[in-house]
Residue frames as qw, qx, qy, qz and C-alpha x, y, z in Angstrom:
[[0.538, -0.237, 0.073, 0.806, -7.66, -11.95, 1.32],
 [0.114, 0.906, 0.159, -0.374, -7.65, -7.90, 0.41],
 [0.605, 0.308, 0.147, 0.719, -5.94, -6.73, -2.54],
 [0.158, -0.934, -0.175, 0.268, -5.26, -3.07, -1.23],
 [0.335, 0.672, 0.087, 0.654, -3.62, 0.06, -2.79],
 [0.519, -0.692, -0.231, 0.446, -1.78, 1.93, 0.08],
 [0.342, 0.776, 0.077, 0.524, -1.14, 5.79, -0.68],
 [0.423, -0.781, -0.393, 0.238, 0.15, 8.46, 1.54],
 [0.236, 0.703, -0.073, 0.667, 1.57, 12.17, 1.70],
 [0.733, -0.650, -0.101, 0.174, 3.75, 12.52, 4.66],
 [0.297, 0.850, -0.205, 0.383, 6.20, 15.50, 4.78],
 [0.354, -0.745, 0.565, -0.020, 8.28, 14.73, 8.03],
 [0.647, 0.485, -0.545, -0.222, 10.88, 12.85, 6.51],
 [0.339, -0.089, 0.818, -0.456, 11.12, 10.70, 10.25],
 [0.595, 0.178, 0.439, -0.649, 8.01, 9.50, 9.93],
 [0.723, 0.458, -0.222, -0.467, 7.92, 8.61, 6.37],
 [0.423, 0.509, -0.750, -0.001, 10.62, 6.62, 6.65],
 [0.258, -0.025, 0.916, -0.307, 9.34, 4.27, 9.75],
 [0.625, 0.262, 0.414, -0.607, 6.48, 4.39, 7.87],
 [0.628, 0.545, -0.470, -0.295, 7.96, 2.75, 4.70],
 [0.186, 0.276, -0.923, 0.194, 9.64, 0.28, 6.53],
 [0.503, 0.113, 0.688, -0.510, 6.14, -0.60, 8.52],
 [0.596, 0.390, -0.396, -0.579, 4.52, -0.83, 4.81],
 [0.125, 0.573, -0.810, -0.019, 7.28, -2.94, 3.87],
 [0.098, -0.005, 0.978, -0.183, 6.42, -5.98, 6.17],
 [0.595, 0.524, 0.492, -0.358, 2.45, -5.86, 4.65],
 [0.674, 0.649, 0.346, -0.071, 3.20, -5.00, 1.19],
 [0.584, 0.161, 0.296, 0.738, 5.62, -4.09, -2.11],
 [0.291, 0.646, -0.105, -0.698, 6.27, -0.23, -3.20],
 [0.572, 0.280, 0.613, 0.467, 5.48, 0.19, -6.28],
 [0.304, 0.745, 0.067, 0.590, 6.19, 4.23, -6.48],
 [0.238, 0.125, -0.513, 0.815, 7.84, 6.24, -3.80],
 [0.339, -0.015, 0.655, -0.675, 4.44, 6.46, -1.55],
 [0.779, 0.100, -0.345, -0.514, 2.45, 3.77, -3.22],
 [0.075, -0.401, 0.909, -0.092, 2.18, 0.49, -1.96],
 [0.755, -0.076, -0.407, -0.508, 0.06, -2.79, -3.12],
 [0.209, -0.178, 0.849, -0.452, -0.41, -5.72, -0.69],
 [0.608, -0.222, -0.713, -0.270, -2.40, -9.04, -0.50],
 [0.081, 0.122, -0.806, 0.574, -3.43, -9.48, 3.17],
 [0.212, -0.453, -0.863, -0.071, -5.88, -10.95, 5.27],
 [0.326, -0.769, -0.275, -0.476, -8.84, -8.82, 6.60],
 [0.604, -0.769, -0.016, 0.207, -7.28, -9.00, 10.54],
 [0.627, 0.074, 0.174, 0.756, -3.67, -7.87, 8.72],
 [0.057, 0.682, 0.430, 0.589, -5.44, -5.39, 7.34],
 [0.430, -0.788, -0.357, -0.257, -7.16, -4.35, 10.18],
 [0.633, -0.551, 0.142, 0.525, -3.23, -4.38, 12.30],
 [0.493, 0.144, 0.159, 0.843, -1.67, -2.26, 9.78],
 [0.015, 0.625, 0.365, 0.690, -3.74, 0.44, 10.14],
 [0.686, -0.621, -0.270, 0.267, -3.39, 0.48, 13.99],
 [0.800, -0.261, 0.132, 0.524, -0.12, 0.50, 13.48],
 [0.303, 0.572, 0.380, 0.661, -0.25, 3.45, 10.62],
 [0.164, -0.759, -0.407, -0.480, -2.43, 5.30, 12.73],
 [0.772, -0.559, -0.104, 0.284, -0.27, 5.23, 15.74],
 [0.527, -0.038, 0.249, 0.812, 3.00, 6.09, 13.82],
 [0.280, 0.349, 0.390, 0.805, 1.45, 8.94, 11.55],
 [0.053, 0.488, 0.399, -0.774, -1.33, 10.50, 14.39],
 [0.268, 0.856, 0.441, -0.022, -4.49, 12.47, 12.57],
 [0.010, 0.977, 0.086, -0.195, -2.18, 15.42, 12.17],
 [0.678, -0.404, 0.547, 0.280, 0.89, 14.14, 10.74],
 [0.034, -0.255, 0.766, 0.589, 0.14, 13.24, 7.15],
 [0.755, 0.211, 0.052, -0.619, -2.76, 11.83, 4.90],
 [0.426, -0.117, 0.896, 0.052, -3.43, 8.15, 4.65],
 [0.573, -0.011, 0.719, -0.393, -5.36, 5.85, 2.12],
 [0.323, -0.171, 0.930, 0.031, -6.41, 2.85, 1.36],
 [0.676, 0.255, -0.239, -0.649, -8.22, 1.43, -1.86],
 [0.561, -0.109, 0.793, -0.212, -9.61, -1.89, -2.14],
 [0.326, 0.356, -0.683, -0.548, -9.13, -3.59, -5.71],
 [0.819, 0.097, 0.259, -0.503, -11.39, -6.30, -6.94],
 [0.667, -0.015, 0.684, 0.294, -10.28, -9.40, -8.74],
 [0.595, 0.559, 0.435, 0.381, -11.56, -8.34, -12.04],
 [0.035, -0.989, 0.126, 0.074, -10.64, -4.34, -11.36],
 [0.568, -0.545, 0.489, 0.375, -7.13, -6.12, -11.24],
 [0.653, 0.285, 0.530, 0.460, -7.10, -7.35, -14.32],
 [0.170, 0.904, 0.365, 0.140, -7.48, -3.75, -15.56],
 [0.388, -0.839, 0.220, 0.311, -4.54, -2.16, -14.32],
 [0.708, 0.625, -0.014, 0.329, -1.86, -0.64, -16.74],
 [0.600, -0.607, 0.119, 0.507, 1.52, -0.10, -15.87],
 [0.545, 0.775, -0.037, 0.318, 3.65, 2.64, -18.12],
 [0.033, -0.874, 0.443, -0.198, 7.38, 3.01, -17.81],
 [0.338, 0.424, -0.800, 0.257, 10.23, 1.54, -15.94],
 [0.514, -0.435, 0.466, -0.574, 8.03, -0.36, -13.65],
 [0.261, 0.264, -0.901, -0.224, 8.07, -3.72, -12.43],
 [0.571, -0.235, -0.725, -0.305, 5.44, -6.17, -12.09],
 [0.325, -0.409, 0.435, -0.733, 3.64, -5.68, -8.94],
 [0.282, 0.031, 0.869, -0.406, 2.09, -7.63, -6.50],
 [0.658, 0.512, 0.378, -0.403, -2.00, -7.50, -7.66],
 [0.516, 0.629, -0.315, -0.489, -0.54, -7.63, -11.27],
 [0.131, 0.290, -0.948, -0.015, 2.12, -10.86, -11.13],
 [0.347, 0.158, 0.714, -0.587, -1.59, -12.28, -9.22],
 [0.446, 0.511, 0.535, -0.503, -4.16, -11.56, -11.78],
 [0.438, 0.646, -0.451, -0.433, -2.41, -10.29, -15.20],
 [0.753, -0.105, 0.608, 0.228, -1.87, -13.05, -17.54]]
């Protein structure tokens, strides 16, 4: 499985929104265009189809960081936030 960090800056406010809901069914926000996600390498490989279809090269910027197990353990949250995926996973 990928632990992935999904960003993205996407001004038509159409778009953003089918594109939050497509997130959605791969992974958790966890800021208003952030999203983390466990998934398998051929998930992976369909959400970004499926990204790239909806959002088009000209549309918006995409992307996509791959976290390591121990990089996880490394991650600080500040504020009102709540326990994300890769954190509830790896923080102890």
């Amino acid at each position: 499985m990928k632990k992935i960090v999904i960003m993205y800056d996407i001004s038509d406010n159409r778009t953003r929104t089918r594109l939050f809901k497509l997130l959605k069914r791969y992974g958790e926000p966890v800021q208003l265009s952030i999203f983390e996600a466990i998934i398998s390498e051929a998930q992976f490989a369909e959400m970004r189809g499926e990204v790239t279809r909806l959002v088009g090269s000209d549309a918006g910027r995409m992307r996509y960081y791959e976290i390591c197990r121990d990089c996880s353990r490394d991650i600080v949250v500040f504020g009102q936030a709540r326990t994300t995926v890769l954190a509830s996973i790896y923080i102890a």
